[in-house]
N, C-alpha and C positions, 0 to 999 in steps of 0.2 A: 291454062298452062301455068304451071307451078316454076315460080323464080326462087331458085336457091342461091344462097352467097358463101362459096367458101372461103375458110379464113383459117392461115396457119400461121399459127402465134408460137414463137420461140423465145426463151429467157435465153439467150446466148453467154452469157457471164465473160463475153470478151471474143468477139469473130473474130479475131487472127487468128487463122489455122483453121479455123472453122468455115467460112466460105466454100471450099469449094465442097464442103460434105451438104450446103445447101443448094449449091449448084446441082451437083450428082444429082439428088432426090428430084430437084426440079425437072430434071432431065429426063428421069426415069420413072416418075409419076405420069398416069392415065389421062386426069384433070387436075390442071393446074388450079394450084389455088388464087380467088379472082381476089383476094387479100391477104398480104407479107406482115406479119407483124415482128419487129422483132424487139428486144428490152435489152438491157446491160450490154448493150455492142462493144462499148470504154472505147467506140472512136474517136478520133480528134479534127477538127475541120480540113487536116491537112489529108485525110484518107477518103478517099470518093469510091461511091456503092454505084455499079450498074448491074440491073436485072432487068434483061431484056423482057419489053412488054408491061413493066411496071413503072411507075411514078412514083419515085422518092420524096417522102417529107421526113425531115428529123430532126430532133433537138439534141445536141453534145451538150453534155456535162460541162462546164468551162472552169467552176470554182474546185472543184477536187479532181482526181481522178477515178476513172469504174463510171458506172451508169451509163446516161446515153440512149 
């Protein structure tokens, strides 16, 4: 038997507003993907991510703003 790992990687250049168009897709995709990647979120420790089924690890940008 054949283990595949899928993995969907987004440059989001700033998830506000953006969220729930990754929810939507998650919702409405066949197979979920078994890895969320996301870049440039520019959120700040006070903004908390839940995706059901997933485990969040992150690093914020703390010295400028953007990244993340």
């Amino acid at each position: 038997m054949e283990d595949n790992l899928l993995i969907l990687q987004w440059n989001c250049q700033s998830q506000r507003g953006k969220l729930d168009e990754l929810k939507a897709y998650l919702a409405e995709t066949t197979e979920l993907p078994d890895l969320l990647v996301l870049q440039e979120t520019w959120l700040t420790d006070k903004v908390r991510l839940n995706f059901p089924g997933y485990n969040i690890a992150r690093l914020d940008r703390v010295s400028t703003p953007g990244g993340g």
